[in-house]
LOPA-960482 format. One record per residue (C-alpha): residue number from 0; x, y, z. Coordinates in Angstrom, 1 decimal. Last residue first. Example, Ala and Ser with C-alpha at 12.3 -4.5 7.8 and 13.67 -1.06 7.14 Angstrom:
2
     i        u        v        w
     1     13.7     -1.1      7.1
     0     12.3     -4.5      7.8
***
This chain:
401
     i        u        v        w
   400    -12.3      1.2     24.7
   399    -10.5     -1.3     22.9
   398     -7.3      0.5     22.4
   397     -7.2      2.8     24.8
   396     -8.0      0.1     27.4
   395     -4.8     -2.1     25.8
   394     -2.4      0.5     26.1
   393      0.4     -0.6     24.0
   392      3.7      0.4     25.8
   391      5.2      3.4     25.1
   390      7.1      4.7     22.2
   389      3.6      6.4     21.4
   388      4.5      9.9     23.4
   387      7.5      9.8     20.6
   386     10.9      9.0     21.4
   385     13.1     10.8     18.3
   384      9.8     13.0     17.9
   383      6.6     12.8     17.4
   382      6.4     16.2     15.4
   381      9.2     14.7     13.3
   380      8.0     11.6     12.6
   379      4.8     13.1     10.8
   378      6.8     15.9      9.4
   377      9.1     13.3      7.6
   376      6.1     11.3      6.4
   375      3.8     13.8      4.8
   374      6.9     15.1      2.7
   373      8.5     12.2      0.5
   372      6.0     10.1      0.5
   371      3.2     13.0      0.0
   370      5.4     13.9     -2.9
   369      5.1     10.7     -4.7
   368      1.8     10.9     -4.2
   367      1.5     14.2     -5.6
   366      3.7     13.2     -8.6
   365      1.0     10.1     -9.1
   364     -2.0     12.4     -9.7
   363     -0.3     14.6    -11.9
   362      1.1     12.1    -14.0
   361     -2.3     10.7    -14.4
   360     -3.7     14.3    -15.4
   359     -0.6     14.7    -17.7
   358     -1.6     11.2    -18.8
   357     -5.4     11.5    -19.4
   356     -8.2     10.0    -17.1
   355    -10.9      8.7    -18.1
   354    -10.1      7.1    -21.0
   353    -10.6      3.3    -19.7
   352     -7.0      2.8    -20.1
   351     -6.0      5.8    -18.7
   350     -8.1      5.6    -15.8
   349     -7.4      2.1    -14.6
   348     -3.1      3.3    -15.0
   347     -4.3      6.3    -12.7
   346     -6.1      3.9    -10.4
   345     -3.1      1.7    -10.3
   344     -0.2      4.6     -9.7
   343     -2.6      5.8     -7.2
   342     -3.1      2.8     -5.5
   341      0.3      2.5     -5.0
   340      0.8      6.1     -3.9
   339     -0.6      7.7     -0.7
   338      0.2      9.7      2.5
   337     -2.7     11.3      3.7
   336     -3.3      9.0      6.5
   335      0.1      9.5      7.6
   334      0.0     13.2      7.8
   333     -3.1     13.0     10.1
   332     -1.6     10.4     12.1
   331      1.5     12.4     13.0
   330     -1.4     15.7     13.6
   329     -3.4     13.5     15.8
   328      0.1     12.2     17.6
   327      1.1     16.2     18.5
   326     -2.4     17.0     20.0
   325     -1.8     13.3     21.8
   324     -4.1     10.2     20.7
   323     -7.3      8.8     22.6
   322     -9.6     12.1     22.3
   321     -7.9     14.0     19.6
   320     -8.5     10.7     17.6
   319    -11.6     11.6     15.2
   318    -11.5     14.8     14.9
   317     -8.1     15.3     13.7
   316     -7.9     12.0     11.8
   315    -10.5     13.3      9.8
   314     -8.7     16.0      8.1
   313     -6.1     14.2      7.1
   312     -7.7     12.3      4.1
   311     -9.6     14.5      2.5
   310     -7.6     17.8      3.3
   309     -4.3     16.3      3.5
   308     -5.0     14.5     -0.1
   307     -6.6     17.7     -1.1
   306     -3.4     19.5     -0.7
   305     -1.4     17.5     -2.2
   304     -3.7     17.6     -5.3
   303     -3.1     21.4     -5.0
   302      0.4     21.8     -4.9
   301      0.7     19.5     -8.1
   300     -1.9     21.5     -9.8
   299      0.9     23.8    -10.6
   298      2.8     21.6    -12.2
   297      0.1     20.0    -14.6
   296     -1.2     23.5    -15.3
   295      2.2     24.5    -16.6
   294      2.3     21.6    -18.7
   293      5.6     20.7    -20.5
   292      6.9     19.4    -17.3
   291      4.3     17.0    -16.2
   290      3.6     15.4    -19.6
   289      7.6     14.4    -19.9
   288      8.0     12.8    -16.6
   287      5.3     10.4    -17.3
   286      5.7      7.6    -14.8
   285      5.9      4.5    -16.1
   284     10.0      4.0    -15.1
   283      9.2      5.8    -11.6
   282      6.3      2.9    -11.4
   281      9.1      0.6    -12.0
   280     11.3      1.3     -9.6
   279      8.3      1.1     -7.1
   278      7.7     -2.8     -8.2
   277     11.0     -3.5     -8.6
   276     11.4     -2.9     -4.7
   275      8.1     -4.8     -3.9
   274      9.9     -8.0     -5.7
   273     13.2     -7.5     -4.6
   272     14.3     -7.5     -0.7
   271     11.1     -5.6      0.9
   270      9.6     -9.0     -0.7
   269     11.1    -11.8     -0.8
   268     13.4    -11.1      2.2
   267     10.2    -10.0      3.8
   266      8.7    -13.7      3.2
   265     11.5    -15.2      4.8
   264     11.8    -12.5      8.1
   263      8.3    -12.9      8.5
   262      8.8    -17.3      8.1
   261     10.4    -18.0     12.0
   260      8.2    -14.7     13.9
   259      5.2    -15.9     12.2
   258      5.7    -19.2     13.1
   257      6.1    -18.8     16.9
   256      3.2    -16.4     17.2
   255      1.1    -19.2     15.5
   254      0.0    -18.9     12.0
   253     -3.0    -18.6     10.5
   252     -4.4    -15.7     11.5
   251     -1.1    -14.2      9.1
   250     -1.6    -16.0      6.6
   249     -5.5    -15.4      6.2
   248     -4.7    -11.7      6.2
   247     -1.7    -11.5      4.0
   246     -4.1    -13.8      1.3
   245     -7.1    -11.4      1.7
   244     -4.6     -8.6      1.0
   243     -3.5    -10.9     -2.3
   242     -6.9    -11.5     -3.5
   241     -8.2     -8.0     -3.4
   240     -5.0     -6.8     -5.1
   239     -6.1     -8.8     -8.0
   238     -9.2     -6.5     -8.5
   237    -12.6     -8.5     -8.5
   236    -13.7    -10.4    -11.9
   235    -14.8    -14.0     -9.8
   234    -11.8    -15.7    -11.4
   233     -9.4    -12.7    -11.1
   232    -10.7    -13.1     -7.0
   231     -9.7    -17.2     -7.3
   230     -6.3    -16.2     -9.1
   229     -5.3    -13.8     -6.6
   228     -6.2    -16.1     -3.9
   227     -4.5    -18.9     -5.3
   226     -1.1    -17.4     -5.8
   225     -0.9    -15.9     -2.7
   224     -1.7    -18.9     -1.0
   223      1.4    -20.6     -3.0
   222      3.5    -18.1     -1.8
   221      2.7    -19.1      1.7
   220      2.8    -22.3      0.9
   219      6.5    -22.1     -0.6
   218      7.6    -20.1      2.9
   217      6.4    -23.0      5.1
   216      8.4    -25.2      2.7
   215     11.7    -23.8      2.2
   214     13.0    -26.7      0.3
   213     16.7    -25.6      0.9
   212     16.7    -26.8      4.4
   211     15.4    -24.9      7.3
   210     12.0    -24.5      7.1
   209     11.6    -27.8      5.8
   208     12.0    -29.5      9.0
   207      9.7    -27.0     11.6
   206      7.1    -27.3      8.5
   205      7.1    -31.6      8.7
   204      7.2    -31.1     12.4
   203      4.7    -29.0     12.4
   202      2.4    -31.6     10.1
   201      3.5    -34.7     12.4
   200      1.7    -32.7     15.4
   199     -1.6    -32.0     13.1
   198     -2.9    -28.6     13.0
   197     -5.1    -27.3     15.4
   196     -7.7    -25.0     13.1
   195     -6.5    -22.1     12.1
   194     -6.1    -22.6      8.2
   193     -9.7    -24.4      8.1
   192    -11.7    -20.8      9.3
   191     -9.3    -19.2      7.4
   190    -10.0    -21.0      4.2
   189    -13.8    -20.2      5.0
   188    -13.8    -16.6      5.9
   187    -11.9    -16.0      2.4
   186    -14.8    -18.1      0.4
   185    -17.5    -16.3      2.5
   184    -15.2    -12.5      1.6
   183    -15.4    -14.0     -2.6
   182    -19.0    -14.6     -2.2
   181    -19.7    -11.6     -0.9
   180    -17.5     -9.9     -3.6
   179    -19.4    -11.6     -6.2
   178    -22.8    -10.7     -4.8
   177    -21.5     -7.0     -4.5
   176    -19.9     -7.5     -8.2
   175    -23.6     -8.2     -9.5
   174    -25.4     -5.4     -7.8
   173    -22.5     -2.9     -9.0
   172    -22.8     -4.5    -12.3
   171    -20.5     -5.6    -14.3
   170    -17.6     -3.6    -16.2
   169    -16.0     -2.8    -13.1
   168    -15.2      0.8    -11.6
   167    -17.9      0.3     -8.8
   166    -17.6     -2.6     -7.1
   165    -13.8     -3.3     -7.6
   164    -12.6      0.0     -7.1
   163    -14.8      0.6     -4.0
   162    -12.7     -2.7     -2.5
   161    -10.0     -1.7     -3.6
   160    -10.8      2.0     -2.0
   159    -11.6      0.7      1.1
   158     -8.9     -1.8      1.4
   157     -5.9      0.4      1.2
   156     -7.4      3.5      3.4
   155     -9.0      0.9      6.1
   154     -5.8     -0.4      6.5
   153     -4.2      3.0      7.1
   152     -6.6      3.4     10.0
   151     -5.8      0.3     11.4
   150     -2.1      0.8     10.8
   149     -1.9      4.1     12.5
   148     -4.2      3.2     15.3
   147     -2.0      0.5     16.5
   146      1.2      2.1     15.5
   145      0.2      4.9     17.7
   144     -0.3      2.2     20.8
   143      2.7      0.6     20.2
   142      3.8     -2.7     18.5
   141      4.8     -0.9     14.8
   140      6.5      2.2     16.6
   139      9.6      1.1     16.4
   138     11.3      3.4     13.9
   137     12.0      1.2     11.6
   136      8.8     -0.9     11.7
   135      6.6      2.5     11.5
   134      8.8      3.2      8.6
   133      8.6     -0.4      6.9
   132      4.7      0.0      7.4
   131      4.2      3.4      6.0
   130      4.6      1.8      2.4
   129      2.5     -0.9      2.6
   128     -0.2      1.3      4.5
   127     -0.1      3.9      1.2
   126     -3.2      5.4      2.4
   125     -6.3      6.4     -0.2
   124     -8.7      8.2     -0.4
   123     -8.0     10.8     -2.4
   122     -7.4      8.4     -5.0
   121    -11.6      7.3     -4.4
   120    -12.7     10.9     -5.3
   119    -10.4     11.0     -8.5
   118    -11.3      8.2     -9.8
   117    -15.2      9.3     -9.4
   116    -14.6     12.6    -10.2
   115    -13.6     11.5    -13.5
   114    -12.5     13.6    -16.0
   113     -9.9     16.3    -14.2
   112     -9.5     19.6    -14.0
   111    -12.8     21.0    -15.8
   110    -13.7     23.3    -12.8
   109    -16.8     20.6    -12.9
   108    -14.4     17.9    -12.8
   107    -12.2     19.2     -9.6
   106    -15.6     20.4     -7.9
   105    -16.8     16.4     -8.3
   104    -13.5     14.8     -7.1
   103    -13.3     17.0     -4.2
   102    -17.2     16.6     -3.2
   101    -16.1     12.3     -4.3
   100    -13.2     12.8     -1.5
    99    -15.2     14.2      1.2
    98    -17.6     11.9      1.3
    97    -15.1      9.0      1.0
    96    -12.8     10.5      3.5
    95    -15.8     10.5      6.0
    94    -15.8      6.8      5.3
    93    -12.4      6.0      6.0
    92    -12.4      8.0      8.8
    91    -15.3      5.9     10.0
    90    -13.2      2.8      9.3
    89    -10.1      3.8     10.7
    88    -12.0      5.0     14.1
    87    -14.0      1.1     14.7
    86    -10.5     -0.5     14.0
    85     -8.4      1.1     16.3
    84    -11.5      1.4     18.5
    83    -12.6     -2.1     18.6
    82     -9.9     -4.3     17.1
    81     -6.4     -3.8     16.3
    80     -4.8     -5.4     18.6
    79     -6.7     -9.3     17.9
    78     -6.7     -8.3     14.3
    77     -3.0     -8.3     13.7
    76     -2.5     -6.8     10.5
    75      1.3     -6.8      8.9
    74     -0.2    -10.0      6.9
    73     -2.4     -8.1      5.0
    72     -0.1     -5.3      4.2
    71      2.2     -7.7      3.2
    70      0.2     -9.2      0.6
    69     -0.8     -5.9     -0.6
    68      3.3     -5.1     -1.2
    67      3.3     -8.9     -2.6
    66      0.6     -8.0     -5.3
    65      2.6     -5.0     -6.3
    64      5.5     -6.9     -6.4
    63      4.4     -9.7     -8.8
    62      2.9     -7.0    -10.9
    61      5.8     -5.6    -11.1
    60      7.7     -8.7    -12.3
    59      5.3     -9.0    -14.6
    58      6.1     -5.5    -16.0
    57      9.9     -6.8    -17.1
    56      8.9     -9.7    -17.9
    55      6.2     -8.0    -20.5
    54      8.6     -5.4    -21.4
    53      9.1     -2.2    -18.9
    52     12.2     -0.6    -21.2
    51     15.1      0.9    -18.9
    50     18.1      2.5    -20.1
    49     16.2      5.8    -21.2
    48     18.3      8.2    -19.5
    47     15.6     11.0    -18.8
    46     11.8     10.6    -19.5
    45     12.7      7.1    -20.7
    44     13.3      5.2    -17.6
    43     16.3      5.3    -15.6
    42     16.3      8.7    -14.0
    41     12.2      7.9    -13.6
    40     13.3      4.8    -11.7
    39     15.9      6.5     -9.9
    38     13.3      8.9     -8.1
    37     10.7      6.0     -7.3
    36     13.7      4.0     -5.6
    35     14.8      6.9     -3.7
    34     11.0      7.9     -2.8
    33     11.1      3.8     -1.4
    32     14.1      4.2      1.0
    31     12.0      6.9      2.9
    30     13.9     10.2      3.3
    29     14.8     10.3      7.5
    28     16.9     13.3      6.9
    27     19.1     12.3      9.2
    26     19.4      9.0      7.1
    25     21.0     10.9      3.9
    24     24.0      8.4      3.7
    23     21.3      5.5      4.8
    22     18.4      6.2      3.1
    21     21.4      6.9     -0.7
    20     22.8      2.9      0.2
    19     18.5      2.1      0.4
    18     18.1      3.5     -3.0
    17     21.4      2.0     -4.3
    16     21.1     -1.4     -4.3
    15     17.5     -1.0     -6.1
    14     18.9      0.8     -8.5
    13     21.3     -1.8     -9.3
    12     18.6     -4.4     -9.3
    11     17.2     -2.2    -11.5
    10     19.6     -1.6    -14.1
     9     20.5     -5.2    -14.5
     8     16.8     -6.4    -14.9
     7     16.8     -3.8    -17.8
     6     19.4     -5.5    -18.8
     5     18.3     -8.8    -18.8
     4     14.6     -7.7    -20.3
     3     16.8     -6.4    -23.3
     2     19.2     -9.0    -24.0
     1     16.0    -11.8    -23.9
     0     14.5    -13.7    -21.1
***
């Protein structure tokens, strides 16, 4: 690592000190840690103070938290709560944001506002699940029935639109990346199909060791998993993120309650600690600052892209769950389902290299999301309140009925 990658480094670990130190002063506010990270990353990156250059360390370490943000997103999801209705809702709404989201992308191209109505129609889609989840966690809600619904549905809007990315935004095919992706869900079926099978006594105890020494087994595997799924979906030319969502969700079938509750706390450390952090600084490092403020257009359309994101993705939530969720809970999940970003900052960075997308149009795309962090979130916690109607107990009938 040279001088510059180390202080670059420097600056964001420091920033990454400070976002959460700025949560906590500001805390009745309830401003999500990672809008603080996003914020001093474009202070530090060349639109303003410039002391941070994204070299190739530098921008693999943001990779590496990217994929660990999807990683944990997989693993958060606990299929035996979240399926039937949970499950069955998230993926309609999903699907009703689709068609709504490619009308939106389509009137937004012909107005001539943006290139692609394609990228556009899928970023409307999406729901930042890896970033709701540390709020829902926060806040308790995670094991309740809202939190059950919230992170079904926002599952749906993370893996919908990776997996639309990947079939219809590749070079190949769309025939020929179905049968890959096929392939690639068998291949996923399979390694969780051996993961949870009784493992042997002598291989606990081997895990129950090394999870307390400095080898750190258990928590070595999982990254290893990680690894290996990412490398196995590159291999078969679907999106990266595929592979580490598929990786979070074998892990986390894989594991008994008792393990997941002894490595979540490891593999968060890793994660919420300094990978997934670096990877938001960075994004405010990437983002152009610069494009946004010398257009008018650009900062006007700012309004209206959040807007859509409501409209595309919020919209369904309201019809969808006003008869198992509260009038106050639909319009928390509505909010929720609208808030988006990592996929945004990737779709915009696929759209700029493929020129379909240009950089005040990119910079556009990711200011709303940052702004749907920063916004759809607080009125989503507010309206349920400090001991929300979903506070209760998990109500199994509601969830499966």
């Amino acid at each position: 690592m040279d001088r510059s990658s180390a202080v670059s480094l420097v600056v964001i670990a420091a920033a990454a000190v400070i976002a959460p130190v700025l949560a906590e002063l500001l805390r009745r506010w309830r401003i999500p840690t990672v809008l603080f990270e996003l914020l001093l990353g474009i202070l530090i990156g060349p639109s303003i103070i410039g002391w941070v250059e994204v070299d190739g360390f530098i921008g693999g370490l943001s990779e590496l938290g990217l994929a660990m943000l999807f990683f944990m997103a997989g693993y958060e999801i606990d299929f035996a709560r979240l399926k039937g209705a949970p499950l069955r809702l998230g993926v309609v709404g999903w699907i009703a944001s689709l068609a709504l989201g490619l009308a939106a992308g389509a009137f937004l191209a012909f107005e001539g506002l943006v290139v692609s109505s394609l990228l556009i129609g899928l970023a409307l889609t999406t729901t930042a699940i890896g970033t709701l989840l540390p709020m829902l966690r926060d806040r308790g809600l995670l094991g309740t029935r809202f939190g059950g619904f919230a992170v079904a549905a926002g599952a749906a809007g993370e893996f919908g639109p990776v997996l639309a990315i990947t079939i219809l935004l590749s070079a190949a095919s769309p025939l020929q990346e179905s049968l890959l992706l096929v392939l690639f869900v068998v291949l996923t079926v399979g390694i969780a199909v051996i993961a949870t099978r009784p493992q042997p006594p002598e291989f606990i105890d081997v895990l129950q060791r090394h999870l307390t020494t400095a080898s750190q087994l258990p928590v070595r595997i999982l990254l290893l998993l990680l690894t290996v799924m990412v490398l196995v979906a590159g291999a078969l030319g679907l999106d990266n993120l595929l592979g580490a969502f598929a990786a979070g969700l074998i892990a986390r079938v894989a594991l008994s309650p008792e393990q997941n509750a002894a490595l979540t706390p490891r593999i968060e450390a890793i994660g919420f600690g300094f990978l997934i952090p670096v990877f938001f600084i960075v994004s405010g490092v990437q983002f152009d600052l610069r494009s946004l403020i010398a257009s008018p257009v650009a900062l006007a359309s700012l309004p209206l892209f959040l807007l859509l994101m409501f409209v595309v993705r919020g919209l369904p939530a309201l019809a969808l769950y006003r008869k198992v969720l509260s009038g106050r809970e639909c319009w928390a999940m509505a909010l929720m389902q609208a808030t988006a970003l990592p996929l945004l900052v990737v779709i915009s960075q696929i759209g700029i290299s493929e020129h379909e997308m240009s950089a005040e149009a990119a910079a556009v795309l990711v200011g709303a999301g940052m702004l749907s962090v920063l916004v759809f979130p607080l009125l989503a916690f507010s309206l349920l309140g400090r001991e929300p109607e979903a506070s209760g107990a998990t109500d199994s009938s509601a969830l499966h009925r």
